[in-house]
N, C-alpha and C positions, 0 to 999 in steps of 0.2 A: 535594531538590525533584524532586518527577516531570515529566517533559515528555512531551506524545507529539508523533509528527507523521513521522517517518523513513517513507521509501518501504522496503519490504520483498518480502522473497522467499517464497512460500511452496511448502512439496515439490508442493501441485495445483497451481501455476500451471505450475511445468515440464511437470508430467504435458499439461499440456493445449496449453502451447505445441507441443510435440513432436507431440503429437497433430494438430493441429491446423493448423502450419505456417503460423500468422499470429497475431495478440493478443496477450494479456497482458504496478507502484509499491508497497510499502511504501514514495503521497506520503507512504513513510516518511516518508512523509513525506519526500518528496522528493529527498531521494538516494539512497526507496523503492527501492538495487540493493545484497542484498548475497547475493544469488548467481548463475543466470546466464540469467535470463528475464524481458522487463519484466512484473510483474502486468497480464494480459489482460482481467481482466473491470472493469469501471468501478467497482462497488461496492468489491472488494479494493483499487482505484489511492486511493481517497479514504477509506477508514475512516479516520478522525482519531484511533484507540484503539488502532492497532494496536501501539503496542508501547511503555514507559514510558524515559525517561531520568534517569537522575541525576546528581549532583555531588558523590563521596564529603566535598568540602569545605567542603557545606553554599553552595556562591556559585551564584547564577542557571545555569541549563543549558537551553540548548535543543538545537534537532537541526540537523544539516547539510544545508543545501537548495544545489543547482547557481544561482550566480549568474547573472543573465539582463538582456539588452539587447532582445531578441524571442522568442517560443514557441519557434523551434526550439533557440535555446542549453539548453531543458531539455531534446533529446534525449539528453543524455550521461548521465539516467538509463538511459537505456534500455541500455546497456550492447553487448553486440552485435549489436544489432537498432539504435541508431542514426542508421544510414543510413534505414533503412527508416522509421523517425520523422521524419526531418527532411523525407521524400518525402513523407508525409501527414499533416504535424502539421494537428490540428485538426480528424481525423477518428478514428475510434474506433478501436483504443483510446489513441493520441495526441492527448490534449486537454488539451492542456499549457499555459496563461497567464503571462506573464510579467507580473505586478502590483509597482511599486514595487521591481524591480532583483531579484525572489526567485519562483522558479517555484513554479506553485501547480496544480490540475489541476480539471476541466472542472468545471462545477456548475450546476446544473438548476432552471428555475423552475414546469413541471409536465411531465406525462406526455409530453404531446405533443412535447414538446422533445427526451424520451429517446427516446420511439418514433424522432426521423428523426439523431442521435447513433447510438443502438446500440439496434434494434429487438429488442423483446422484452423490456425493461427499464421502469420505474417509477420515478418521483423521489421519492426516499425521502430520507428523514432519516439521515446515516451516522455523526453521531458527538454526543455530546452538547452540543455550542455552537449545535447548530439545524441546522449545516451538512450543506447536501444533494447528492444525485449521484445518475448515477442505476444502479439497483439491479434485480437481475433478483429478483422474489417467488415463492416459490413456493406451492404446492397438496399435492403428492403427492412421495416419496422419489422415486419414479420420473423424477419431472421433474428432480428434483436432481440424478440418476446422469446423464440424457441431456445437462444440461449441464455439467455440473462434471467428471464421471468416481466410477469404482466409492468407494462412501465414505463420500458426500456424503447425507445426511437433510434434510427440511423440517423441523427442529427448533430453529430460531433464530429471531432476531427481528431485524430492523433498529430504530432507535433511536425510529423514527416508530410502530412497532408491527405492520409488515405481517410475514408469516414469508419468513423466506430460510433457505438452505440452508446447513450447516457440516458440516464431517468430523469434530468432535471437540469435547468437555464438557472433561474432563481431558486431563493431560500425556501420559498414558499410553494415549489412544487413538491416539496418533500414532504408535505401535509405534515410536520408535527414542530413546534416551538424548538425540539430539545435537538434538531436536525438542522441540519447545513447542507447548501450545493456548494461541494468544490469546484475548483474550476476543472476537474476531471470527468465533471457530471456525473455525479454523482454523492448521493444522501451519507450524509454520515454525522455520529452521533457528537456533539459538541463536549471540549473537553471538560468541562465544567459537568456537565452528566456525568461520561465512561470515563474521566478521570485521564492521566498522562502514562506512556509504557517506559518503564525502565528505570521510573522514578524521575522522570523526568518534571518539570514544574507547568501549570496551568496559569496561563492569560486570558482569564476571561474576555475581557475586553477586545482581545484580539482573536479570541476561539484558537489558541496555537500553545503546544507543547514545546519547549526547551531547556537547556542546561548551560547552564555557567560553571566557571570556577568557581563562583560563589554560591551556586545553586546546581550539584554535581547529582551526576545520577546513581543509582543504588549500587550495590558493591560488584552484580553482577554485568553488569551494563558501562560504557564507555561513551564521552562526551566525545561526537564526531563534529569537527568545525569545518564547516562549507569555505 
């Protein structure tokens, strides 16, 4: 069974935190940390697609979300930026929700909403159940390079239909072995590399993090099933 949902790492979001010295979840789905920069931009914290899990033993599999009492108990995705989330949960790009004991991340009812969240963005459609966030659209390659970094093309689609910007169609635009194009377009590090967030279990074979009842995730973290 495939599951998506894990918060992830991708190689632009370092690019850009480094760059950038504030921003950027694979809400890998939620314990969206498996290398060492939280996803900065809002659209990459919430794609719902970004990356599949399975159960080689054929039994239920979901992904490992940070259990939660309030928004800030999910800044422990955030890794070592942390501090720094739990200082501004619930402004961008920490918009972290704690729903029902399982951290979930910001979600937009229209434009206007994204404009005063993270100006410059659009509530888009991020993943195919409807679910929306909000999404910076683009026009031109240009706009894509000025925000994302050197790479980045107008040649993708959000799920709603508007174009967003991606680094990569195939595996092999990501120039290195240890990399993967998601179907979000974008480079990110295979789990077998940056390992699985939450204690969650690696499939190599499938490049996908998950959790069973048989294979549960660490004490902090909660097996969410899709």
């Amino acid at each position: 069974m495939t599951v998506s949902g894990r918060l992830s790492w991708s190689r632009s979001s370092v690019r850009r935190k480094a760059r950038a010295l504030v921003h950027r979840i694979s809400i890998a789905r939620l314990a969206v940390a498996t290398t060492v920069i939280l996803a900065c931009a809002s659209e990459e914290m919430t794609d719902g697609d970004e990356s599949g899990a399975s159960a080689e033993s054929g039994a239920a599999a979901g992904y490992c979300s940070p259990a939660c009492m309030d928004p800030a108990d999910c800044c422990v995705a955030a890794g070592p930026l942390q501090a720094e989330c739990e200082q501004n949960i619930g402004t961008f790009p920490w918009g972290f929700l704690c729903e029902q004991g399982v951290c979930t991340i910001y979600t937009c009812e229209d434009d206007p909403a994204c404009e005063q969240y993270n100006p410059g963005t659009r509530c888009v459609a991020v993943s195919d159940n409807g679910r929306r966030g909000c999404g910076f659209v683009c026009s031109t390659d240009a706009e894509c390079v000025a925000e994302f970094g050197d790479g980045f093309t107008c040649n993708g689609a959000w799920t709603s239909g508007e174009a967003r910007c991606i680094e990569c169609l195939i595996d092999e635009d990501c120039g290195m072995s240890d990399l993967y194009c998601e179907t979000n377009g974008q480079c990110y590090y295979r789990c077998a590399v940056a390992g699985c967030p939450g204690g969650s279990t690696c499939d190599p074979q499938e490049n996908a993090c998950y959790c069973t009842d048989e294979q549960p995730c660490d004490a902090d973290n909660v097996c969410v099933y899709q």
